[in-house]
Structures are given as C-alpha cells and as structure tokens.
N, C-alpha and C positions, 0 to 999 in steps of 0.2 A: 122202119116205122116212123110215121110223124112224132115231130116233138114238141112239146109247150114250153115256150119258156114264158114261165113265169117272174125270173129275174134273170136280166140280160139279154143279148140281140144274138139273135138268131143270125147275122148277117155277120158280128163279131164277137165268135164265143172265145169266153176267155181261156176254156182247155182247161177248164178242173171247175165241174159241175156236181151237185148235189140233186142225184135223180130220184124221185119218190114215187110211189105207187098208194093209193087206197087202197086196204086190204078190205073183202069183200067180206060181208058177214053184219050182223047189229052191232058189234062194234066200230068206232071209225077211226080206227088205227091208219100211223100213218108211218108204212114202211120205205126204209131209205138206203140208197148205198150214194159211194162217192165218186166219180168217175175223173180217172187223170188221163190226160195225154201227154204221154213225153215230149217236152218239149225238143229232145236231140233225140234219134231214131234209134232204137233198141232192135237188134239184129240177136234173139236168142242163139242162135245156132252157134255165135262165136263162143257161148259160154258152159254149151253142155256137152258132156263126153260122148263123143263120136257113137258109143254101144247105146247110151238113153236117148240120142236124137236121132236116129236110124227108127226109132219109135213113133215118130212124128212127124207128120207130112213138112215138107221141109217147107213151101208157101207159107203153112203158120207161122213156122217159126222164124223168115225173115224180117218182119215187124210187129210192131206191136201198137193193135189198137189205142182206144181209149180202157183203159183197167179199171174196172170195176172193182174196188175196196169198201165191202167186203160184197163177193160174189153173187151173193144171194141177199135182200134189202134186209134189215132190221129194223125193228120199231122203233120210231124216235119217239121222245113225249108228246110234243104235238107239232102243228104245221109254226106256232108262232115261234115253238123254241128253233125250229128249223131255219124259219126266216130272218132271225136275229144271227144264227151262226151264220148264215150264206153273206150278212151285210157285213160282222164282222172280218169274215174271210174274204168277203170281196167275191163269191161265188155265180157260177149260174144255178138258177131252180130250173128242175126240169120234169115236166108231170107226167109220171109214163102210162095212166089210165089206172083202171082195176086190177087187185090183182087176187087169186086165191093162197094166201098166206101158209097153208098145208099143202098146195102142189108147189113141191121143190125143182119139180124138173120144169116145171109152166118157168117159175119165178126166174132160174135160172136163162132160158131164152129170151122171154120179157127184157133181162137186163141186157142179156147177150147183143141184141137187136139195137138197143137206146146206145149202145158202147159204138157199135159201126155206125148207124145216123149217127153221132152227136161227133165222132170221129172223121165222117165224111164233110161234113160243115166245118171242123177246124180246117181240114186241108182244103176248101176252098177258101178259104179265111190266109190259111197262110199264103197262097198266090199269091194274092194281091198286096202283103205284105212285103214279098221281094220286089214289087213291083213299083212299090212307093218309093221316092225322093227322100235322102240318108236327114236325119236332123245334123243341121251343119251346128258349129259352132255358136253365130251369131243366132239363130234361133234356141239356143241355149243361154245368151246369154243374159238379160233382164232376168231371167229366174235365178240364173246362179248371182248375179251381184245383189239381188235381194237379199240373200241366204248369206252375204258377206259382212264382216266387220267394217267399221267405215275406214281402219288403218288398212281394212284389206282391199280396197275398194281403193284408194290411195296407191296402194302399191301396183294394180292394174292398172288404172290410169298413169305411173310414172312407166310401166313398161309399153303405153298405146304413145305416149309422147315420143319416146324413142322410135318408134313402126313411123310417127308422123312428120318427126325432123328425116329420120330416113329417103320415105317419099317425098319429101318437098322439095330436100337436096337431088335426088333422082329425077325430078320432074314424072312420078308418076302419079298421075293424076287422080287416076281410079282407085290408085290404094288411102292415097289423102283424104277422100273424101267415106272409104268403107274408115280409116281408123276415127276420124269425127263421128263419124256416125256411134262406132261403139263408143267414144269418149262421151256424147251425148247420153250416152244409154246408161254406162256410169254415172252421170251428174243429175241423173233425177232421181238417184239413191242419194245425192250429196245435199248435204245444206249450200244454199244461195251463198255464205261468208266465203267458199273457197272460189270463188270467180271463177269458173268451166270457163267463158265464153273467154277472156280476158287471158289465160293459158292457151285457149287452140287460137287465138288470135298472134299471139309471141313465136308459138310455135310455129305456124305457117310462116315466118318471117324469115328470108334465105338467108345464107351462109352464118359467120360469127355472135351476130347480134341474134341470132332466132335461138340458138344452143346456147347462149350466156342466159337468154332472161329466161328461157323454157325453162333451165335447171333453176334459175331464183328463184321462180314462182314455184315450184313441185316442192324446191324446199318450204316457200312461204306456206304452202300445204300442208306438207307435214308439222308446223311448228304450231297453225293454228288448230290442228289433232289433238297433238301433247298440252295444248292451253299455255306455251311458251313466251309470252305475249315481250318478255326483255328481247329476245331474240329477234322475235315475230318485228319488233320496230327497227330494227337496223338490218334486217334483210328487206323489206317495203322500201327503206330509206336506199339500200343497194341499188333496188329496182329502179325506183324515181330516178338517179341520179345518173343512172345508165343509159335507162331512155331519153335525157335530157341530150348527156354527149352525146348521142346516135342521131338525136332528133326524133324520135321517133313516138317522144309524147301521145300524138293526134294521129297515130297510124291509122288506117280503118282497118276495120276490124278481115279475119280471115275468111276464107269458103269455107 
C-alpha cells in the first residue's frame, strides 16, 4: 500500500514510525499504532520449540518485519498530541487513510500491509547505507574537540605533536601535513594566547632542536591552562634562550 509520510523521507526512514489512520464515522478520531523495525534481523524460529513452530510456515518465521505495537491502532487524543510525541521521539508520521474502527479484521490488514511497505523502504534505505563511505576519524573530529575541555583539547594536541615530530623525522610528508591539519582543527577550539601556528612551526623543525622546543612550548601550553604565569616566564625565558643558541630566532615558519 502507498505511504504518506507526513514526518520524515520517504527515501530515509528512520525504522520506528508512528502510523495513524482516520477512523471513519462523525467523529474524527485519530487511531494509531507504532511500527518498529529491528534494526539486527530477528530469525523466530531460533527461539520457538521445535512442537510450536512446526505450527508455522517457516518463511514467517525467518524474519521479522516492521512490528506493529500494538496490532490493531488505538485512539490517540488528537493528531497534535501525536505530532509533538513523533518530534519528541524523533519519529516518522505515517497516514495509512480511513479506517473502520469496529472492523478488527479490516484494521488488522490495514496495519499488516503499512508494516511490509514501510518495511520494504527501510531495506531499500539500508542498501545504500552499506554502500556509503565509513565516517573516518577526521570527519569526527571538529565535533568531538568542540565537546572538549580546553585541558582536553591540550592534551590532543600534545599527543598530534608527537604523530608530527614522528613524521618530520621520517620524512613522511603526507602524514605531516594530515597531523597539522588536525592540529589546525584543534586550535580554532583554542584561544589565540597558546600560539598553534608558533608550536607546528618548532615542531616541523628536524632532529634535536624541533623535540626540545616542541616539548617547551606544549609545556608553555599547559602552564598558560593552569593561569601559572611564575612558571609561564621562565619556560618563555627557556624558549627564547634556546632559539638564540640554535639560531633559530627568525626561523620561517612550518608547512
């Protein structure tokens, strides 16, 4: 049977829909059941005793539709209280027509039918689902360092500095350039005071001198966190005095 959705895509259901019918008569009742699809495949037959399922064509009972809770619709109070539940649940609406509220066995097929469509659409829905590209990490991750403390956000960045002295010393190019990148992606969660650009510049800097001042500065990071500022001036004063012996003052800056 065709479906209306009234809340939700037809092209991506979400697999637990609130299907309703108008019961037919002068009043305008608005009867409802709830349809779930198991998201992992329900194979009855593992679970009934060999003597009750011998009772039952076995095709049924190797999966399981969309379920219909409860069988047969019941009257909900009205469509708005129905569309506030569907928004709080995050549901689909779905309008199955008229329906004769005293024919039990009508109302029963009515549902039976919306239970296969609405079921046949989720598994076209799930195809294309396997078929999509995994959400890697880096597409996770400006959402999750939002969601971070800034000591947390600190402590990923001193573990991207290590992945970047790594690759620098390895001469791999393409990994130096994905860990700035996530190190960028960190630092527009950061305030401007912890110098991002001034740290992947140290860091790119080969052998001794790149791992000396890389760690100064992650500390100088940490210290202006804690609001450390005694500390905070004699590890700056470390820093300066280091780059002086090295020369490295007026380095330009990294890739």
């Amino acid at each position: 049977m065709p479906l209306d959705f009234e809340r939700g895509e037809r092209a991506r259901p979400k697999g637990h829909a609130i299907l309703y019918f108008q019961a037919q008569g002068p009043q305008e009742q608005v009867l409802a059941t709830y349809l779930v699809v198991p998201p992992v495949a329900l194979n009855l037959a593992k679970y009934m005793p060999p003597l009750i399922a011998s009772k039952f064509p076995l095709q049924e009972m190797q999966s399981v539709a969309a379920i219909p809770l409860p069988p047969v619709p019941e009257e909900l109070p009205s469509r708005f209280f129905m569309r506030q539940l569907a928004e709080a649940r995050d549901d689909d609406i779905l309008f199955g027509g008229s329906l004769d509220a005293q024919d039990v066995a009508a109302a029963l097929q009515a549902v039976s039918d919306a239970a296969q469509a609405y079921h046949a659409l989720w598994l076209d829905f799930a195809a294309t689902i396997e078929k999509e590209a995994p959400i890697s990490a880096g597409d996770l991750g400006p959402f999750l360092y939002s969601m971070m403390s800034e000591r947390e956000r600190l402590a990923e960045l001193a573990k991207l500095v290590g992945t970047l002295r790594y690759a620098v010393e390895g001469r791999a190019s393409a990994l130096v350039q994905e860990a700035i990148e996530q190190m960028r992606a960190i630092g527009q969660h950061l305030p401007e005071k912890y110098g991002l650009d001034e740290l992947i510049r140290l860091a790119c800097l080969p052998g001794e001198p790149g791992s000396q001042l890389s760690q100064l500065y992650m500390r100088r990071c940490y210290l202006l966190c804690d609001e450390d500022y005694r500390a905070l001036e004699q590890i700056e004063r470390q820093i300066k005095e280091l780059q002086a012996q090295l020369g490295l003052a007026d380095a330009p800056a990294g890739p």
